[in-house]
SEVO-775574 format. One record per residue (C-alpha): residue in three letters; x, y, z. Coordinates in steps of 0.02 Angstrom, whole numbers, padded with zeros to 5 digits, always signed. Layout:
BEGIN
ALAXYZ
...
// end
This chain:
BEGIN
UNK+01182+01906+03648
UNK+01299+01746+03675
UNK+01462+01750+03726
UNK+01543+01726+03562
UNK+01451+01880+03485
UNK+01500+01982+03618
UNK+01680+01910+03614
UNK+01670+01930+03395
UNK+01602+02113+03421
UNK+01765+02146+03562
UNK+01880+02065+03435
UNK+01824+02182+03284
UNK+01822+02333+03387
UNK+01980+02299+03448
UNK+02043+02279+03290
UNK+01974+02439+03215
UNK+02032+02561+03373
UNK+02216+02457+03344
UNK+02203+02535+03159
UNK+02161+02695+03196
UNK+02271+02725+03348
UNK+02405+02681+03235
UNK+02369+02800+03092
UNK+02334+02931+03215
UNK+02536+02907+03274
UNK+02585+02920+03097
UNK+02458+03082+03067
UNK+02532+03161+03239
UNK+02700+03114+03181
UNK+02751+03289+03105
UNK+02670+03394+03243
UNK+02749+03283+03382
UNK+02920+03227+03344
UNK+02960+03326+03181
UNK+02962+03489+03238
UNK+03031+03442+03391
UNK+03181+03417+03290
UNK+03204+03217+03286
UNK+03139+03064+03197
UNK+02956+03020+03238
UNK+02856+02873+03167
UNK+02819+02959+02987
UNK+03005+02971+02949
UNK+03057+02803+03035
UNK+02926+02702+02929
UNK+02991+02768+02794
UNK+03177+02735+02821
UNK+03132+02563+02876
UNK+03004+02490+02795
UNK+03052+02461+02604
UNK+02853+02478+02552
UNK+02864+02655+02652
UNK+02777+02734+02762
UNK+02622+02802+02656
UNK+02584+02612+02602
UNK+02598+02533+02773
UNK+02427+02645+02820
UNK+02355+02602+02626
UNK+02390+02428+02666
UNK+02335+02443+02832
UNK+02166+02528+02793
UNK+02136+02403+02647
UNK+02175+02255+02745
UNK+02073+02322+02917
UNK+01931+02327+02781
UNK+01950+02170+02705
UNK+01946+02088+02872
UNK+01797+02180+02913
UNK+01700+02110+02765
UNK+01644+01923+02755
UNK+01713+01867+02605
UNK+01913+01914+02613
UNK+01917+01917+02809
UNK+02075+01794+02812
UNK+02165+01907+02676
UNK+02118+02070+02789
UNK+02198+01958+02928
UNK+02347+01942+02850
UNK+02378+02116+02790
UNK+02349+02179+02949
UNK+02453+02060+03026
UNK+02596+02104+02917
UNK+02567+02284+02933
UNK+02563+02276+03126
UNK+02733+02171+03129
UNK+02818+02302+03039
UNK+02743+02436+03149
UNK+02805+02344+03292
UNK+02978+02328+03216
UNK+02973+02506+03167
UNK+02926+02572+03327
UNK+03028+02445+03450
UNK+03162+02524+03314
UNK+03154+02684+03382
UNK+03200+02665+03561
UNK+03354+02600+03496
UNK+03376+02829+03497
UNK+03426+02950+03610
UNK+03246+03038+03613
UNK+03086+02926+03627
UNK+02979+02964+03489
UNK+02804+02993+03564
UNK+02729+02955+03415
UNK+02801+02761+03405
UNK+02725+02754+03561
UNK+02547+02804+03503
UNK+02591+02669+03346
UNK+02662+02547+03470
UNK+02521+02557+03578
UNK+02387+02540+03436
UNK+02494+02370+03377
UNK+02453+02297+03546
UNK+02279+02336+03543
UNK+02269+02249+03375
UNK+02365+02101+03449
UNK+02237+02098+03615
UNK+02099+02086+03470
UNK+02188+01952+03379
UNK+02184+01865+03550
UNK+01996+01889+03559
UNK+01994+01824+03419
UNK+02099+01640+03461
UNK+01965+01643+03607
UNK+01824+01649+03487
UNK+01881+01522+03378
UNK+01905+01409+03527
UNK+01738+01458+03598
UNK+01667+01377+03416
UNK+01726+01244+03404
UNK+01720+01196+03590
UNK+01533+01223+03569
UNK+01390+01101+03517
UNK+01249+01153+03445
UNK+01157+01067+03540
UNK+01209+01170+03687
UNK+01091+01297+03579
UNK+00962+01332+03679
UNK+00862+01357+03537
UNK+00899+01214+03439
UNK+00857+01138+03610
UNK+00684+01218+03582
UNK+00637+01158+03418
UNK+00708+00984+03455
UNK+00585+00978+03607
UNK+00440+01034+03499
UNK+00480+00924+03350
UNK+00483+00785+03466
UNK+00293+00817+03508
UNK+00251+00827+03321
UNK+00340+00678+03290
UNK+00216+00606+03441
UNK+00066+00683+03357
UNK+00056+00798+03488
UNK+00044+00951+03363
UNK+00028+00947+03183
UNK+00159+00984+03043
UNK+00097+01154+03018
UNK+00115+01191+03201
UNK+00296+01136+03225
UNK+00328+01235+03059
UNK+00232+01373+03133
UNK+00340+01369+03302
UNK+00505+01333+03236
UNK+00490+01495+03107
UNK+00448+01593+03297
UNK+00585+01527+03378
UNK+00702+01564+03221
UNK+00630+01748+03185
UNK+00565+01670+03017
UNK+00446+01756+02905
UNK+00340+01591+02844
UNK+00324+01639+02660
UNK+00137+01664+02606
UNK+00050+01547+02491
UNK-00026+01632+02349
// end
């Protein structure tokens, strides 16, 4: 496994556990804050956020998803994004109070997870396009063995044979 794999498998799980930590603060909410007789994450999200609380984690489950997936990854980026920022502003709200409302700091800590994955993620990108294939070593590979069919060294079929190896090809079967 190369480095940007590992770094693209940190960045997703990071992502995820941000996501969940924060839905657990808003699920813990009630037990931890409400019936302790002041305002906890739930009610604060609510107040705050016009969309309300109930849609940040729809949005935020929906958007965590859609990044997850290959096709609407930027759109799940965004959501999340936007979700996180008013998590953060909801949560940086609430020490603005007299009591600390433990479960802003479960949210609060679950936004800056999400934001250490986001920065996995800045790495990543950097890590691509800072990279050459040819630095492949791989591609190295086949380039070394299609310069000895090019020297009729091995055949056509060979190469073919050896690249498809080196790949983790199935060479399709002619019937």
């Amino acid at each position: 496994m190369n480095k940007q794999r590992i770094l693209h498998f940190i960045e997703k799980a990071l992502i995820i556990v941000g996501a969940l930590v924060v839905i657990l603060g808003f699920v813990l909410s009630p037990m931890l804050d409400e019936g302790a007789g002041y305002q906890g994450f739930l009610t604060l999200s609510v107040i705050a956020s016009v969309i309300g609380g109930f849609w940040i984690l729809i949005i935020l489950g929906l958007g965590t998803a859609a990044y997850l997936s290959k096709k609407c990854s930027n759109v799940g980026l965004w959501l999340t994004l936007a979700t996180h920022a008013t998590v953060l502003t909801v949560c940086l709200a609430s020490f603005n109070n007299e009591s600390t409302s433990l479960s802003c700091i479960i949210a609060l800590i679950g936004t800056i997870i999400y934001f250490v994955g986001l920065i996995f993620k800045g790495i990543n990108c950097l890590l691509i396009k800072s990279s050459s294939p040819d630095d492949d070593p791989l591609i190295q590979s086949i380039i070394k063995w299609k310069e000895l069919q090019e020297r009729g060294i091995i055949t056509q079929e060979e190469f073919e044979e050896k690249r498809c190896s080196i790949l983790n090809i199935k060479k399709e079967t002619k019937k």
